[in-house]
C-alpha positions as CSV (number, residue, x, y, z in Angstrom):
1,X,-3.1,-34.2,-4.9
2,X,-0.5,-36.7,-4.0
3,X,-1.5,-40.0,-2.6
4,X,-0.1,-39.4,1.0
5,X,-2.3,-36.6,2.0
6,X,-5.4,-38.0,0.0
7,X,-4.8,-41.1,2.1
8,X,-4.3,-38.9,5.5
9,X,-8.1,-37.0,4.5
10,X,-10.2,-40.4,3.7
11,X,-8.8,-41.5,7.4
12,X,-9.6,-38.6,8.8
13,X,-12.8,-38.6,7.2
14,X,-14.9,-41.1,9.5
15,X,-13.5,-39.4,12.7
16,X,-15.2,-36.5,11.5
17,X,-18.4,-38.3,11.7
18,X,-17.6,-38.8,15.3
19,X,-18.7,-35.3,16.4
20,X,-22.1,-34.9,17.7
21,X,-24.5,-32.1,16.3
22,X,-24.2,-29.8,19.2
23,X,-20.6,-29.9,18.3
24,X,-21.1,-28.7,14.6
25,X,-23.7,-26.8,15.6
26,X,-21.3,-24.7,18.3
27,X,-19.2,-25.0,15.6
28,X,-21.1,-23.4,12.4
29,X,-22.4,-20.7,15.3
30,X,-18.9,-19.5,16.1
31,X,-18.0,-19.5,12.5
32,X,-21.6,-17.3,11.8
33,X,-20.3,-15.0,15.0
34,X,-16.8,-14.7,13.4
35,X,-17.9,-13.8,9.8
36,X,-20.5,-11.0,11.9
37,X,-17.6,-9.9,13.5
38,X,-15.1,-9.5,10.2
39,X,-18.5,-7.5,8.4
40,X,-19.1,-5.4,11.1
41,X,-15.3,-4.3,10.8
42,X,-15.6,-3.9,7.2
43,X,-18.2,-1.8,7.4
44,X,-16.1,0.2,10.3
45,X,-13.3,0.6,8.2
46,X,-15.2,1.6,5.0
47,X,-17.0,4.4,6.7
48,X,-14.0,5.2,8.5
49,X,-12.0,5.9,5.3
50,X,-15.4,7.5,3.7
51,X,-14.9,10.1,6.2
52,X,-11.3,10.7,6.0
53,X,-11.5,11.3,2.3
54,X,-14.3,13.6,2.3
55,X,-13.3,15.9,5.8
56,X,-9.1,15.0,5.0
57,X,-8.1,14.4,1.9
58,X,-10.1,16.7,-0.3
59,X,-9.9,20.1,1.9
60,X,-6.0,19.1,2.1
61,X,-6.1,18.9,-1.7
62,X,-7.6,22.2,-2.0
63,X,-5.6,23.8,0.2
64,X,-2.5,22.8,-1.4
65,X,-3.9,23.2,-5.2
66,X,-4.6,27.0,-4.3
67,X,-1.1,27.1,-2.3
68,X,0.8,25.9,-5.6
69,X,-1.9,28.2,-7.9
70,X,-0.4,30.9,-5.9
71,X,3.3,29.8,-6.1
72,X,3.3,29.4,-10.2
73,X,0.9,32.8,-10.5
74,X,4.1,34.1,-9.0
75,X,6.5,32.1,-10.5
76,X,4.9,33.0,-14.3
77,X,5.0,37.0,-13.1
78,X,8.9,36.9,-12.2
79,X,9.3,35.3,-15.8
80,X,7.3,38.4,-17.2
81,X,9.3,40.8,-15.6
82,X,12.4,39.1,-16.5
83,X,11.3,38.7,-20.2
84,X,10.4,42.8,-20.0
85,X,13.3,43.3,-19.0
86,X,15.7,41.5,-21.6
87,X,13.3,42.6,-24.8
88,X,11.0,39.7,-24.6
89,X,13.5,36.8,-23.8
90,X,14.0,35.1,-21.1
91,X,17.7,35.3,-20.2
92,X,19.7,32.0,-20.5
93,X,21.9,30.6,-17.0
94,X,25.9,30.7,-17.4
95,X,27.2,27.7,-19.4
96,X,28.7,25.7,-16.6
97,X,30.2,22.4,-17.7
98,X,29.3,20.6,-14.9
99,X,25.8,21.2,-15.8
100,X,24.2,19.4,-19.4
101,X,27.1,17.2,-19.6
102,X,26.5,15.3,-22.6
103,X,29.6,12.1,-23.5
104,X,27.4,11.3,-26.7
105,X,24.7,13.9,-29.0
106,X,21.4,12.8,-29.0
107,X,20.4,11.8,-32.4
108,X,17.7,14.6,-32.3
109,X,20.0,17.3,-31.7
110,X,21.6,19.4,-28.5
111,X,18.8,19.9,-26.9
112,X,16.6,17.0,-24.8
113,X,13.2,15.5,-26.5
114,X,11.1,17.5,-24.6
115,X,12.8,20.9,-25.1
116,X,10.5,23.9,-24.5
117,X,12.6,27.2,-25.3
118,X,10.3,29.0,-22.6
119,X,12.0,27.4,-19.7
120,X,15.3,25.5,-20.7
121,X,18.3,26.8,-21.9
122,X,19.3,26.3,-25.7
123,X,21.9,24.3,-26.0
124,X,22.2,24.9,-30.0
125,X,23.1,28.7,-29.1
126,X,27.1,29.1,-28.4
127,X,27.5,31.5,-26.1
């Protein structure tokens, strides 16, 4: 604390003394309301959030769990009748050059780190 404002608080110190007791007293009454007050909206809010995750949130995240279920049930079923289709492979997307434009190899080799043959194309196969 620098001296100027330590110097500004002990002068302002004996004024304080000043006040009469029905003055703090108003005073530590309105600060008991106001700290009342700011629990009671707490408390508002809380429940108010309480409610909105139990009767909002979670049926919106069951609806939309079984919506995408639904989507990648589908989405796995295409793939089967593709793979049945092309004796048990999934058939790989035109070579475009626009698309897996690589200026440098990765050090691992064509394809990305987290390659998964079921779903990517191979880009160690030359078409």
């Amino acid at each position: 604390m620098s001296f100027l404002p330590r110097r500004a608080l002990l002068r302002s110190y004996p004024a304080a003394r000043a006040y009469s007791d029905a003055a703090i007293a108003q005073a530590r009454e309105k600060w008991v309301a106001e700290q009342h007050a700011i629990e009671h909206h707490a408390l508002q809010t809380t429940d108010f959030w309480r409610k909105m995750s139990y009767y909002v949130c979670l049926p919106a995240l069951a609806v939309f769990g079984t919506y995408v279920y639904n989507v990648e049930i589908e989405h796995a079923a295409h793939n089967e009748h593709l793979m049945a289709e092309n004796d048990g492979k999934l058939p790989q997307p035109p070579r475009y050059e626009y698309l897996n434009k690589r200026n440098k190899p990765y050090p691992w080799g064509p394809n990305s780190l987290f390659f998964n043959p079921k779903t990517q194309r191979d880009m160690s196969i030359d078409d």
